[in-house]
PDB file of N, CA, C and O in Angstrom:
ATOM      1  N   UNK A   1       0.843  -1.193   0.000  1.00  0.00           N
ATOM      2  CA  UNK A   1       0.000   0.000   0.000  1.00  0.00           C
ATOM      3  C   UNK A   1       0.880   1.245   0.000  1.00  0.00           C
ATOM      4  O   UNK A   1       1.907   1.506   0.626  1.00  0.00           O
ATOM      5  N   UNK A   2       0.119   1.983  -0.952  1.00  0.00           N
ATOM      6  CA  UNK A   2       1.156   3.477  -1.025  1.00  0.00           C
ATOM      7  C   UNK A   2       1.260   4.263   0.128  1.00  0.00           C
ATOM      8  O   UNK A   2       0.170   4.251   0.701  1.00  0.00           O
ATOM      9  N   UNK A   3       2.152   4.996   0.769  1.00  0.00           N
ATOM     10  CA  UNK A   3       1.904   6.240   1.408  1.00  0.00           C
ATOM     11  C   UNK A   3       1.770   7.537   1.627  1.00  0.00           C
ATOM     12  O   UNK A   3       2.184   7.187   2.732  1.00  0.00           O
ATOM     13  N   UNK A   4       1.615   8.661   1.693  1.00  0.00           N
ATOM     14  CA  UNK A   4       0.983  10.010   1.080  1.00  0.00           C
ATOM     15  C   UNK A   4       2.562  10.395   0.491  1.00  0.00           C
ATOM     16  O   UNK A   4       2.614  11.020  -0.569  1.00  0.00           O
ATOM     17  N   UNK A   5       3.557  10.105   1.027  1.00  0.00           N
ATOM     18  CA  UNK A   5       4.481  10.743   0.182  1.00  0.00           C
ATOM     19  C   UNK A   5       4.488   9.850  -1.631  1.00  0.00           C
ATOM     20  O   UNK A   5       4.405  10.409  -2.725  1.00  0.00           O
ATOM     21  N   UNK A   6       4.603   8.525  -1.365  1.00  0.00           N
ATOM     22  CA  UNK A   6       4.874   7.796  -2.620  1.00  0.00           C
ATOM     23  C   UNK A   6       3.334   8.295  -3.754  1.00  0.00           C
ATOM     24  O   UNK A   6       3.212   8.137  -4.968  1.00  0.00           O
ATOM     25  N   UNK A   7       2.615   8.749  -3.014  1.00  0.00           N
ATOM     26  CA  UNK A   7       1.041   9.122  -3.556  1.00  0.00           C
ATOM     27  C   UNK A   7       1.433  10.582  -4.621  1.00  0.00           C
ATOM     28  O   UNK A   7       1.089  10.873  -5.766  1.00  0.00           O
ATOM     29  N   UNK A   8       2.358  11.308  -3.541  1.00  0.00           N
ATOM     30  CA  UNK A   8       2.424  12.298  -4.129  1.00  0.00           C
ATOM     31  C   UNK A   8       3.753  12.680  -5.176  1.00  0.00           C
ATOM     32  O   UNK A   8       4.001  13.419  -6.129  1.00  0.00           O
ATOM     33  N   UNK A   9       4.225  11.951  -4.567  1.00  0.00           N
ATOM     34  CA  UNK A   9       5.616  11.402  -6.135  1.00  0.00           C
ATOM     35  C   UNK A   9       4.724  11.546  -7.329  1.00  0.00           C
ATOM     36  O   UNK A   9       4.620  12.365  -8.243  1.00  0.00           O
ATOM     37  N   UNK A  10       3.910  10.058  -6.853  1.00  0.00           N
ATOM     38  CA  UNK A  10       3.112   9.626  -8.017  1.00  0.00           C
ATOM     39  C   UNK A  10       2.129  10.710  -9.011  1.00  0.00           C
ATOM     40  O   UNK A  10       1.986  10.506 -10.217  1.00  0.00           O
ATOM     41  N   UNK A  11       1.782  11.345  -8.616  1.00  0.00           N
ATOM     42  CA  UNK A  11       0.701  12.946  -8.463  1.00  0.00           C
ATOM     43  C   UNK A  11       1.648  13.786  -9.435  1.00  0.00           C
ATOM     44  O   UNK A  11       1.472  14.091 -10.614  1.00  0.00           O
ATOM     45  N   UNK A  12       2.520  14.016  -8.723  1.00  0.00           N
ATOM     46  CA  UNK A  12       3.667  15.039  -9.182  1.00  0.00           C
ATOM     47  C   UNK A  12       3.887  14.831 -11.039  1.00  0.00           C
ATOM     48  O   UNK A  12       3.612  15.469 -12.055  1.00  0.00           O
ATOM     49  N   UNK A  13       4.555  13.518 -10.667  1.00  0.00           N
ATOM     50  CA  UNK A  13       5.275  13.226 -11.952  1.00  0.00           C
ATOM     51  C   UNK A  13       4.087  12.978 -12.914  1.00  0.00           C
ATOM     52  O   UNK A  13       4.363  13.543 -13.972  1.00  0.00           O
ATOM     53  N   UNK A  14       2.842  12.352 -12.991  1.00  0.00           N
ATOM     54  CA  UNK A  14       1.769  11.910 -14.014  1.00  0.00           C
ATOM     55  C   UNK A  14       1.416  13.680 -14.304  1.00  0.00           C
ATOM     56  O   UNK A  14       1.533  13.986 -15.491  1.00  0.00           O
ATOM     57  N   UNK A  15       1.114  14.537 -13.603  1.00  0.00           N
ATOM     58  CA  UNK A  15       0.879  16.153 -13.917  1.00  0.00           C
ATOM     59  C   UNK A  15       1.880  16.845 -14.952  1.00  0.00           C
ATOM     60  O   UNK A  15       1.748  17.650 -15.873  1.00  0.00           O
ATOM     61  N   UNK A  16       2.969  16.136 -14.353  1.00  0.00           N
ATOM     62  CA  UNK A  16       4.328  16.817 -15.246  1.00  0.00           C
ATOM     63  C   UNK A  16       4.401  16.166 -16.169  1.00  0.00           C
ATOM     64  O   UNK A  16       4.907  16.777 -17.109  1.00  0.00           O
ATOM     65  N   UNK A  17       4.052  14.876 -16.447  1.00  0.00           N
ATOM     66  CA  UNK A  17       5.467  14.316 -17.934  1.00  0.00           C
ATOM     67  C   UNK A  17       3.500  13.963 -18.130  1.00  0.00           C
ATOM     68  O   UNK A  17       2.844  14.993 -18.287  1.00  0.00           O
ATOM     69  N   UNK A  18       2.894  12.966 -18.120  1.00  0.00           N
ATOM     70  CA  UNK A  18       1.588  12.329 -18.727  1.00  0.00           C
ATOM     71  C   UNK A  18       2.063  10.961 -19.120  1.00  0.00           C
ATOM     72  O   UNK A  18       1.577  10.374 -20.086  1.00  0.00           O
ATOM     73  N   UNK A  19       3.237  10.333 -18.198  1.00  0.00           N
ATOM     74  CA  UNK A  19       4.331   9.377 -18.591  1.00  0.00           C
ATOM     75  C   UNK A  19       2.917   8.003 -19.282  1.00  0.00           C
ATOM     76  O   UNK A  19       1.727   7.820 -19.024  1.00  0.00           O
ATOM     77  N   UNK A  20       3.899   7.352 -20.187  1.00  0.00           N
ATOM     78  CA  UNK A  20       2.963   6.454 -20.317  1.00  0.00           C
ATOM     79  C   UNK A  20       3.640   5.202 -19.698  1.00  0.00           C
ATOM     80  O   UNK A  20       3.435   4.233 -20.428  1.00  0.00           O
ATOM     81  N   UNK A  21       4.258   4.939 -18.780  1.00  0.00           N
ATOM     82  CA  UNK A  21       4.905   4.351 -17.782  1.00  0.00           C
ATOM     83  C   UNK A  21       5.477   5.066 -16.877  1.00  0.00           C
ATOM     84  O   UNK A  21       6.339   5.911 -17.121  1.00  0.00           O
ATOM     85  N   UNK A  22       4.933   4.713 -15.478  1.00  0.00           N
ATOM     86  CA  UNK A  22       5.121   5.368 -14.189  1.00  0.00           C
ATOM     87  C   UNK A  22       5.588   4.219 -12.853  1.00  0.00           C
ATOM     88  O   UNK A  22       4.690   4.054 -12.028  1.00  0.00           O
ATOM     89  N   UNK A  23       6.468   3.694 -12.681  1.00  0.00           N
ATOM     90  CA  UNK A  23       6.320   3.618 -11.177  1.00  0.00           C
ATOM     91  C   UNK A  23       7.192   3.989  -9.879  1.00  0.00           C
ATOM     92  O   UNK A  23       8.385   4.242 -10.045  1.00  0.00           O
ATOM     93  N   UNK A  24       6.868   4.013  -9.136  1.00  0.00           N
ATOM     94  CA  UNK A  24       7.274   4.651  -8.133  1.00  0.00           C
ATOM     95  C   UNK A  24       7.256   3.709  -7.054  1.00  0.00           C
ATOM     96  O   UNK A  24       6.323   3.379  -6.322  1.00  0.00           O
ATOM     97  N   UNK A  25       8.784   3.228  -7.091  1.00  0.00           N
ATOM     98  CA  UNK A  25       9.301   2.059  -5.901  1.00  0.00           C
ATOM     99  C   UNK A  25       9.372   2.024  -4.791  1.00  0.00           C
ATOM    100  O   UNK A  25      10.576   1.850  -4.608  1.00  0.00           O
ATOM    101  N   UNK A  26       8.654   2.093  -3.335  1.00  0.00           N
ATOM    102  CA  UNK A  26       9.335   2.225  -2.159  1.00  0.00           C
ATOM    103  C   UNK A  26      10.505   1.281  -2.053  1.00  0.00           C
ATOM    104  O   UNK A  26      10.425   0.067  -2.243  1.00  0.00           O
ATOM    105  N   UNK A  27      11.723   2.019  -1.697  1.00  0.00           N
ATOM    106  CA  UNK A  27      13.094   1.130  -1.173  1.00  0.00           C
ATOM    107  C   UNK A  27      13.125   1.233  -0.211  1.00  0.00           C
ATOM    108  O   UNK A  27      13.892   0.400   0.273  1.00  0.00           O
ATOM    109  N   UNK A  28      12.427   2.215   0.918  1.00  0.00           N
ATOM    110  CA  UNK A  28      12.988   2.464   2.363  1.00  0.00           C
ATOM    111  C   UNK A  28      13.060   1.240   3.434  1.00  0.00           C
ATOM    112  O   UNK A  28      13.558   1.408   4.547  1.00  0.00           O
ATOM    113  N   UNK A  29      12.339  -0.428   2.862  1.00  0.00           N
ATOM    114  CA  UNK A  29      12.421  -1.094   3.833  1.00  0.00           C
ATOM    115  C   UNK A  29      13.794  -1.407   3.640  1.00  0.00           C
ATOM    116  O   UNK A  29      14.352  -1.696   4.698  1.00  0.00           O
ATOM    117  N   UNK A  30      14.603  -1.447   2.511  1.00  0.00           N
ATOM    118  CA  UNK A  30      15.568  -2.557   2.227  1.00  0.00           C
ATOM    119  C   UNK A  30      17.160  -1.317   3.494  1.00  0.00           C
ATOM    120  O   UNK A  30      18.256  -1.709   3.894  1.00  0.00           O
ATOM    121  N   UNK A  31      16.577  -0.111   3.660  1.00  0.00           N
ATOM    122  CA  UNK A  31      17.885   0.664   3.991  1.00  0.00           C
ATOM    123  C   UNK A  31      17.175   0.917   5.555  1.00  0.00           C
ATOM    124  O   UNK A  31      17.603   1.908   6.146  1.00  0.00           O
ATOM    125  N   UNK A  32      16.133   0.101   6.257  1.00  0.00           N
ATOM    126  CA  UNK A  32      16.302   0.120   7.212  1.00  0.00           C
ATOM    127  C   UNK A  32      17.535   0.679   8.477  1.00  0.00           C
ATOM    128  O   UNK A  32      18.599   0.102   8.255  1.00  0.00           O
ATOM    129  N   UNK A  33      17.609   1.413   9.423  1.00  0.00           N
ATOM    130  CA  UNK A  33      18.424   1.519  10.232  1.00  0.00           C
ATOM    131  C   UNK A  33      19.552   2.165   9.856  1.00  0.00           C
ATOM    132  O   UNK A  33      20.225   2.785  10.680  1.00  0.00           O
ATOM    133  N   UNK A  34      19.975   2.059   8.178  1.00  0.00           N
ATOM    134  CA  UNK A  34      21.101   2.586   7.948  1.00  0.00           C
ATOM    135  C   UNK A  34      20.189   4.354   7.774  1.00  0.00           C
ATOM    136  O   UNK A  34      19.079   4.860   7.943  1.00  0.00           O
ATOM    137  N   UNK A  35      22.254   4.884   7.118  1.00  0.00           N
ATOM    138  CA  UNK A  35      21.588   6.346   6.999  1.00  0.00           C
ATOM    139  C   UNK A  35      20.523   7.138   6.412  1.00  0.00           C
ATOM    140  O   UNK A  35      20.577   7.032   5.187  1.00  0.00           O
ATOM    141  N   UNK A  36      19.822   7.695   6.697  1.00  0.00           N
ATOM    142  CA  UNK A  36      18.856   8.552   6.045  1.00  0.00           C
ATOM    143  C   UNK A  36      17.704   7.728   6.504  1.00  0.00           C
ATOM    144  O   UNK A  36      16.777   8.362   7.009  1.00  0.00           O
ATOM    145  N   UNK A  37      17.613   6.707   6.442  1.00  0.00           N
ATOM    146  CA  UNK A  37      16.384   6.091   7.420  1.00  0.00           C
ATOM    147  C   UNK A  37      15.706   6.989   8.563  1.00  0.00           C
ATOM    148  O   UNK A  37      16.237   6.974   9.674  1.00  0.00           O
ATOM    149  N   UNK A  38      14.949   7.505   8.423  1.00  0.00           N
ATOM    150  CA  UNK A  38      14.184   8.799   9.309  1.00  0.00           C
ATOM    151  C   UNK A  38      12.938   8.030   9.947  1.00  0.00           C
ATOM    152  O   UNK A  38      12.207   8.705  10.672  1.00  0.00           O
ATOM    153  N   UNK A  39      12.605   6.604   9.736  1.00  0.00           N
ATOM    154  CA  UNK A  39      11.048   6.093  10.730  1.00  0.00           C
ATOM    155  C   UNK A  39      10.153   5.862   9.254  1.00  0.00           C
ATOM    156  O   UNK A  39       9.728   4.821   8.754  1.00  0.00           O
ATOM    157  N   UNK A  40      10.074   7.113   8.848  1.00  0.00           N
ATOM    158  CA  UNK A  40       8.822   7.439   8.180  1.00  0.00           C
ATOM    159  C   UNK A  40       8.391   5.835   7.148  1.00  0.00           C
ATOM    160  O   UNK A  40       7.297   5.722   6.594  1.00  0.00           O
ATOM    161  N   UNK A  41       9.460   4.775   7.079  1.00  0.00           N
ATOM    162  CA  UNK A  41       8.932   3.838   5.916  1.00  0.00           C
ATOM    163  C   UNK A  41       8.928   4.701   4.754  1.00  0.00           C
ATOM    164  O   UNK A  41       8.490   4.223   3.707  1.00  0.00           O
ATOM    165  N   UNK A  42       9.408   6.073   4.772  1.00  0.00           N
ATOM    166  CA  UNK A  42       8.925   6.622   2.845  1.00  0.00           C
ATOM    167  C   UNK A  42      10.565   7.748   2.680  1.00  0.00           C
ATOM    168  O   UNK A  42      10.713   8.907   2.292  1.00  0.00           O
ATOM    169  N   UNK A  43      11.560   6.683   3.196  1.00  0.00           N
ATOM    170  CA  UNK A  43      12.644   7.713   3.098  1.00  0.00           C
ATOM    171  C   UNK A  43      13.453   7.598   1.377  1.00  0.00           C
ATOM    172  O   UNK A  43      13.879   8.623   0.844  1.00  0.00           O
ATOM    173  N   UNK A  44      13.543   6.404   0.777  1.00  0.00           N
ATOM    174  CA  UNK A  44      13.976   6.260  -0.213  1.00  0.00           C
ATOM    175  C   UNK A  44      13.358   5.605  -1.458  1.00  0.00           C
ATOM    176  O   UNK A  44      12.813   4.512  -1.304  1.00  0.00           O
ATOM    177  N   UNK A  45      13.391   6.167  -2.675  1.00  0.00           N
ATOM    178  CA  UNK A  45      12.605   5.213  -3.666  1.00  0.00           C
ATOM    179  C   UNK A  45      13.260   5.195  -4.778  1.00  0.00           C
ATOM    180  O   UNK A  45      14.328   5.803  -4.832  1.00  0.00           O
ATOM    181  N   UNK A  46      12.663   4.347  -6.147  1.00  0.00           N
ATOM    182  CA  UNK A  46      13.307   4.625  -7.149  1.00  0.00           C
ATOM    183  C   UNK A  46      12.059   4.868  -8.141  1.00  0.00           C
ATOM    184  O   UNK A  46      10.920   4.492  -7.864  1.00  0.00           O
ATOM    185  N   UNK A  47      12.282   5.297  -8.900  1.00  0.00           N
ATOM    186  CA  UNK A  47      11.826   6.007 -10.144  1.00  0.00           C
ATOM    187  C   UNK A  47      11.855   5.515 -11.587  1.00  0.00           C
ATOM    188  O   UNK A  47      12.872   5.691 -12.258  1.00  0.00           O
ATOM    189  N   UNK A  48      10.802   4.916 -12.084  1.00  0.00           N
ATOM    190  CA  UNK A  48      11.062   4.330 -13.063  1.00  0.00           C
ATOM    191  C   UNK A  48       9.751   5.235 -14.258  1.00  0.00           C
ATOM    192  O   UNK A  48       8.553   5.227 -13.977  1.00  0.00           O
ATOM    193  N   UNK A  49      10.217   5.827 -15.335  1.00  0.00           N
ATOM    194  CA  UNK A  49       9.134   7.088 -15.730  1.00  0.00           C
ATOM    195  C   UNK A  49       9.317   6.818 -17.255  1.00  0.00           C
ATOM    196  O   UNK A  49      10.529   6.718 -17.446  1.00  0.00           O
ATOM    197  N   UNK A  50       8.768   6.689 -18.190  1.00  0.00           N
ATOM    198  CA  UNK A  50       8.296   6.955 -19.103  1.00  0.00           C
ATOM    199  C   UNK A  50       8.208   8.133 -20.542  1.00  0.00           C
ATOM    200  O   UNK A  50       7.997   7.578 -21.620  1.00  0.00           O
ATOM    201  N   UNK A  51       8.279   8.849 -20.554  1.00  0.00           N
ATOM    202  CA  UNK A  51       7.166  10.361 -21.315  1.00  0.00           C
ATOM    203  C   UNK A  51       8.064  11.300 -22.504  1.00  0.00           C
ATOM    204  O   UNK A  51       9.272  11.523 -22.585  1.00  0.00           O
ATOM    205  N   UNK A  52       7.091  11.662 -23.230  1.00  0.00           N
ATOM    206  CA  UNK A  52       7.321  12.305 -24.535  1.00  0.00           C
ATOM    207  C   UNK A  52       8.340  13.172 -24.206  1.00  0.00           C
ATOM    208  O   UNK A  52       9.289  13.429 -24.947  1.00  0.00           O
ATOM    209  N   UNK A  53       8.139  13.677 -22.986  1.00  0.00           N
ATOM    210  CA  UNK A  53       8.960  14.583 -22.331  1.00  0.00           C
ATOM    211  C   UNK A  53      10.314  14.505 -22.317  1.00  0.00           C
ATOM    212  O   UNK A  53      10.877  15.540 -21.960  1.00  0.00           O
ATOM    213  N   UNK A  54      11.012  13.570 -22.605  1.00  0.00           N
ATOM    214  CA  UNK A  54      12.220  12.814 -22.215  1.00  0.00           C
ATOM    215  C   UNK A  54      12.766  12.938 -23.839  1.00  0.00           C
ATOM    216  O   UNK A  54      13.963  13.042 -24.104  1.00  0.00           O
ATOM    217  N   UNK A  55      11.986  12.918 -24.589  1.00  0.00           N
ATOM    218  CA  UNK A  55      12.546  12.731 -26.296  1.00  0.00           C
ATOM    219  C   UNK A  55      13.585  13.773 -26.354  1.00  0.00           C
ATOM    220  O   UNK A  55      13.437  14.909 -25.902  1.00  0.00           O
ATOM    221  N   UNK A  56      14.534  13.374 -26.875  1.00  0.00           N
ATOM    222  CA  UNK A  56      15.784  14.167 -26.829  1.00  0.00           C
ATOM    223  C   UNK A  56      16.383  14.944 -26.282  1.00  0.00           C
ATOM    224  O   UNK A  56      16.923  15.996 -26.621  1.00  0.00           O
ATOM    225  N   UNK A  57      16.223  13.999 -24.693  1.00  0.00           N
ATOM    226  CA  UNK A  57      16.854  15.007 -23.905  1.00  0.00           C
ATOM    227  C   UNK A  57      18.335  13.776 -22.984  1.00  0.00           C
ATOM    228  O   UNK A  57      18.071  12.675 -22.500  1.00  0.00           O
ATOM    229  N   UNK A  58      19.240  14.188 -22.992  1.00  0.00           N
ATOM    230  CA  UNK A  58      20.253  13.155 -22.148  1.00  0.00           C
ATOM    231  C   UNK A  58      19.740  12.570 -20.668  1.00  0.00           C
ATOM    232  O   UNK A  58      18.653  12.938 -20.224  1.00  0.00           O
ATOM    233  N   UNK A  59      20.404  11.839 -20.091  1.00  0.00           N
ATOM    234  CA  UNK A  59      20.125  11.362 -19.185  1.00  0.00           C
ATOM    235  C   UNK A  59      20.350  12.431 -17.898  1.00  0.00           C
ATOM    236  O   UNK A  59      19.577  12.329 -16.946  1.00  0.00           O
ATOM    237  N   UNK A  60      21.332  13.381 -17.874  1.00  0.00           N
ATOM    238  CA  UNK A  60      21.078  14.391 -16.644  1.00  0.00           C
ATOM    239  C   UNK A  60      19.987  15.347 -17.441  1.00  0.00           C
ATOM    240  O   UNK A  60      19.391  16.032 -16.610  1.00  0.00           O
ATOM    241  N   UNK A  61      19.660  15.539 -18.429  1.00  0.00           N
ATOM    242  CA  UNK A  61      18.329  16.787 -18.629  1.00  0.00           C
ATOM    243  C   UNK A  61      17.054  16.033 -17.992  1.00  0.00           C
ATOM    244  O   UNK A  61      16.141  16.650 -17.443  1.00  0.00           O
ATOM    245  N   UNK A  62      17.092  14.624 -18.125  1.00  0.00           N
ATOM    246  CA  UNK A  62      15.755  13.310 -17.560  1.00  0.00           C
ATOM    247  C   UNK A  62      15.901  13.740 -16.168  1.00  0.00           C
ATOM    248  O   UNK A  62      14.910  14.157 -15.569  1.00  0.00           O
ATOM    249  N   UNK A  63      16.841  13.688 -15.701  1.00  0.00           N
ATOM    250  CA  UNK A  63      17.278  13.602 -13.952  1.00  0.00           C
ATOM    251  C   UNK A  63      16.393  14.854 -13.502  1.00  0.00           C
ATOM    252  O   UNK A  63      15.513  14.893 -12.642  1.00  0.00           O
ATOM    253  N   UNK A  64      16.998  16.110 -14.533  1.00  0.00           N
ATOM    254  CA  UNK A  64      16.802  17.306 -13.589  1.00  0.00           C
ATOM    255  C   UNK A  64      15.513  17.806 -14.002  1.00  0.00           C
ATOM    256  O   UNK A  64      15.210  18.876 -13.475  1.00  0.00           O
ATOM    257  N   UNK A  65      14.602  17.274 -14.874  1.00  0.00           N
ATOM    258  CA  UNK A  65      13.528  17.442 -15.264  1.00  0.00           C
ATOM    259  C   UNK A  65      12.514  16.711 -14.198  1.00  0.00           C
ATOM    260  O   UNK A  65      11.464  17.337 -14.055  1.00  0.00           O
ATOM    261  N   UNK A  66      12.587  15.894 -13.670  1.00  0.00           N
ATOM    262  CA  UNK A  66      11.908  14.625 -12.814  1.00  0.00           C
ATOM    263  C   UNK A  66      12.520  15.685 -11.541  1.00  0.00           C
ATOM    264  O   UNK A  66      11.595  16.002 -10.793  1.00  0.00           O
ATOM    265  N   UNK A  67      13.518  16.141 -11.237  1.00  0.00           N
ATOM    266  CA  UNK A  67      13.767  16.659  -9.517  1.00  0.00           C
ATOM    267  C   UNK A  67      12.935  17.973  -9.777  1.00  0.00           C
ATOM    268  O   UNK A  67      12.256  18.481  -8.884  1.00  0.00           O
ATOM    269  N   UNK A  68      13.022  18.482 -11.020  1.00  0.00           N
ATOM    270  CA  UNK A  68      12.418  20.131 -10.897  1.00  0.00           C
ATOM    271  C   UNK A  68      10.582  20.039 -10.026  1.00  0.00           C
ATOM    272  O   UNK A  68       9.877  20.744  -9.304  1.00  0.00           O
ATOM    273  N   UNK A  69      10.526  18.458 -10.824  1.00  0.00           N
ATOM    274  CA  UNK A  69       8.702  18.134 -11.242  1.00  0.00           C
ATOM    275  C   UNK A  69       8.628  18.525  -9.557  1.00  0.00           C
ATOM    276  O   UNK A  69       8.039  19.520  -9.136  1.00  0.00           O
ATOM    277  N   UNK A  70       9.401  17.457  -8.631  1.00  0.00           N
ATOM    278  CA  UNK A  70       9.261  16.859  -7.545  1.00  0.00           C
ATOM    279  C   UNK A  70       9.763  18.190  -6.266  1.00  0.00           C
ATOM    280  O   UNK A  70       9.955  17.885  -5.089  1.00  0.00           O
ATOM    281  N   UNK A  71       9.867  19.211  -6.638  1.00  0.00           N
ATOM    282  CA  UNK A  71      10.136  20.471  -5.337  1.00  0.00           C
ATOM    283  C   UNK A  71      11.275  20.020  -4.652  1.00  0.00           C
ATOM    284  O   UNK A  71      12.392  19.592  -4.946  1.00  0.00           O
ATOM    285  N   UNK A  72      10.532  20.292  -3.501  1.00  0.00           N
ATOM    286  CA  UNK A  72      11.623  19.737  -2.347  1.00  0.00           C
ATOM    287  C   UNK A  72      11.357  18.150  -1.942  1.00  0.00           C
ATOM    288  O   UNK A  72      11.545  17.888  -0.754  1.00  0.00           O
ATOM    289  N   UNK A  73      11.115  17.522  -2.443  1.00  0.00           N
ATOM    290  CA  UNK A  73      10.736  15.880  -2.001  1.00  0.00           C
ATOM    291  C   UNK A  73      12.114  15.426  -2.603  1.00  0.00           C
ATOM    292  O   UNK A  73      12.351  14.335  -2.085  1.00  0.00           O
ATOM    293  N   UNK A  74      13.091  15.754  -3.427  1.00  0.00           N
ATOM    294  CA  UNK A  74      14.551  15.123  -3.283  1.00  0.00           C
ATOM    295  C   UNK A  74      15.489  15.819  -3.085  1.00  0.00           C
ATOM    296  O   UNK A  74      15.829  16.863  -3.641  1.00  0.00           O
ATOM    297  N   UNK A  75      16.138  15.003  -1.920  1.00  0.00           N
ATOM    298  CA  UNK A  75      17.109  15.957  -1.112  1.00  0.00           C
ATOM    299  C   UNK A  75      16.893  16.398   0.599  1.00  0.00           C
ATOM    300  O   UNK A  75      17.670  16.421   1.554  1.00  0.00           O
ATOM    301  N   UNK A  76      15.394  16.733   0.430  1.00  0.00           N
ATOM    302  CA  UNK A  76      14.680  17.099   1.598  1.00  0.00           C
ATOM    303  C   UNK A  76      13.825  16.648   2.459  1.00  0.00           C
ATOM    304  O   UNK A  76      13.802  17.144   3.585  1.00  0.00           O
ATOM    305  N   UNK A  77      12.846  15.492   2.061  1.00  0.00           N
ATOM    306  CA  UNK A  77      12.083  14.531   2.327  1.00  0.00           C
ATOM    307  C   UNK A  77      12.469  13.691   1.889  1.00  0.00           C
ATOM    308  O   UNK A  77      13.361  13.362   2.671  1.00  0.00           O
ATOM    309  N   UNK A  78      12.454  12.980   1.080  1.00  0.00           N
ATOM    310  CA  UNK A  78      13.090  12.202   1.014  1.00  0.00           C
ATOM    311  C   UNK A  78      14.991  11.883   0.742  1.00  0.00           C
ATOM    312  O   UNK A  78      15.762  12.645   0.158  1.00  0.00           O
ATOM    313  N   UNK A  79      15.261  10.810   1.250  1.00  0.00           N
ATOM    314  CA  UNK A  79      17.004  10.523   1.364  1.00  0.00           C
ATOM    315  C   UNK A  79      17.422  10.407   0.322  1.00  0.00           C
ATOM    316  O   UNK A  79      18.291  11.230   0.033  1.00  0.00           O
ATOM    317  N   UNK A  80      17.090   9.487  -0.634  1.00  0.00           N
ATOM    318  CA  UNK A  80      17.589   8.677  -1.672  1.00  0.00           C
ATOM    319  C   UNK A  80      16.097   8.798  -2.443  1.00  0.00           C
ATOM    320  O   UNK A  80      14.951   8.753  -1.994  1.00  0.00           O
ATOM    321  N   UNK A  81      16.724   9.006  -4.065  1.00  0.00           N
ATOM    322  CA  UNK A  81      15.656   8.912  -5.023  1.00  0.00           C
ATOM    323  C   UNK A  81      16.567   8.353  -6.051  1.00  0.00           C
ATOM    324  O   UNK A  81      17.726   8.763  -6.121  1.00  0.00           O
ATOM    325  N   UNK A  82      16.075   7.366  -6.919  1.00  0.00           N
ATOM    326  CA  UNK A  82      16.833   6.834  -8.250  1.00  0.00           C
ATOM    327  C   UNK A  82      16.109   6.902  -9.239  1.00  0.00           C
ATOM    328  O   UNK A  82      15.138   6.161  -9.089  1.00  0.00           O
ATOM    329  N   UNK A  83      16.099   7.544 -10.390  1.00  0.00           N
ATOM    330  CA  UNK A  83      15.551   8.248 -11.133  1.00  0.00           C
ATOM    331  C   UNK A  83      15.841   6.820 -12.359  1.00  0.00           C
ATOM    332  O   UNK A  83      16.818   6.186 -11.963  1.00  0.00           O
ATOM    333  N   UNK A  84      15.514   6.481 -13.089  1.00  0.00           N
ATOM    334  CA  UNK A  84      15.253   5.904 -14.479  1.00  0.00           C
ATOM    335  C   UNK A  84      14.276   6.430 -15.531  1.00  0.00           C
ATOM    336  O   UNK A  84      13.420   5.692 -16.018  1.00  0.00           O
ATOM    337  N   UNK A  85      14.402   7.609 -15.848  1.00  0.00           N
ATOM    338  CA  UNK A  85      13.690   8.175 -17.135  1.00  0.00           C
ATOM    339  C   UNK A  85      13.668   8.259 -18.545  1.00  0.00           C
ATOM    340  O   UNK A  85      14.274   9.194 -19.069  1.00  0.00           O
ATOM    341  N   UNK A  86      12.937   7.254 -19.402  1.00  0.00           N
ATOM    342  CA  UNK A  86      13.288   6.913 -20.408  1.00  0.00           C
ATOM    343  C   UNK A  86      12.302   7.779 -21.608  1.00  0.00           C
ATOM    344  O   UNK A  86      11.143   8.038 -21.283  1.00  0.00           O
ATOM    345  N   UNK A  87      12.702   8.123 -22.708  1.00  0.00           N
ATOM    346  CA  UNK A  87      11.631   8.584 -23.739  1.00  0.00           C
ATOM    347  C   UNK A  87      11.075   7.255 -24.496  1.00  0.00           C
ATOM    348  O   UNK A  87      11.811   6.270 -24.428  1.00  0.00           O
ATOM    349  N   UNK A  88       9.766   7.117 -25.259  1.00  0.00           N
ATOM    350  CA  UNK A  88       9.432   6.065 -25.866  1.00  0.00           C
ATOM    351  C   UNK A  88      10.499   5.557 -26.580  1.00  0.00           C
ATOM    352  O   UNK A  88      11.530   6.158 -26.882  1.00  0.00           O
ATOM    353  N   UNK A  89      10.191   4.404 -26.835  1.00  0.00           N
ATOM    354  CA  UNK A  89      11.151   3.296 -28.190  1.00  0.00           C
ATOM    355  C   UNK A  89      12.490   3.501 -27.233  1.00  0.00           C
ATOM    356  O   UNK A  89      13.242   2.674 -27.749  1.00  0.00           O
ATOM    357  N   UNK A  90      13.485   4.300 -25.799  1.00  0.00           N
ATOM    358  CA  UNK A  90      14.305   3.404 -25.820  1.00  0.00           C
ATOM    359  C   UNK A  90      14.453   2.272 -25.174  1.00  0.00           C
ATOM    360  O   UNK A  90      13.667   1.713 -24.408  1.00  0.00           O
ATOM    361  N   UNK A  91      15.954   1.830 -25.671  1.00  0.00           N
ATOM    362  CA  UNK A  91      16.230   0.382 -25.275  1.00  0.00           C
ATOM    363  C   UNK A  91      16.384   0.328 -23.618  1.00  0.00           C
ATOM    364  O   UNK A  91      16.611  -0.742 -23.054  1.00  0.00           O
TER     365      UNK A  91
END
């Protein structure tokens, strides 16, 4: 089950790109106890995105396009984010 942060990842990014693949991984059980682990269960995720948006753009323009979408939720709320943003057709 999602939680209001992974809800609002989710929110964020479908507003911004219209990805036609979206998901949004909780990792925070696997980094338990270690750093950045804050309680919350919603400290780290990964990012797996989709969208037209992405067509010819490199892999840091994908990155910083997906952190712009997301405010302060990377870096600040959340610890760890891993971004995978692909445009259609790639490999």
């Amino acid at each position: 089950m999602a939680g209001p942060l992974q809800n609002e990842i989710e929110s964020l990014l479908t507003n911004s790109f219209a990805p036609t693949r979206l998901e949004v991984i909780n990792d925070s059980a696997q980094h338990r106890g270690h750093s950045g682990d804050d309680g919350s269960g919603e400290s780290h995720f990964t990012v797996v995105i989709e969208s037209e948006a992405f067509t010819g753009k490199n892999r840091l323009e994908r990155q910083r396009l997906v952190n712009a979408a997301l405010g302060d939720i990377p870096g600040e709320r959340v610890h760890a984010l891993a971004i995978r943003a692909f445009a259609p057709g790639d490999a």
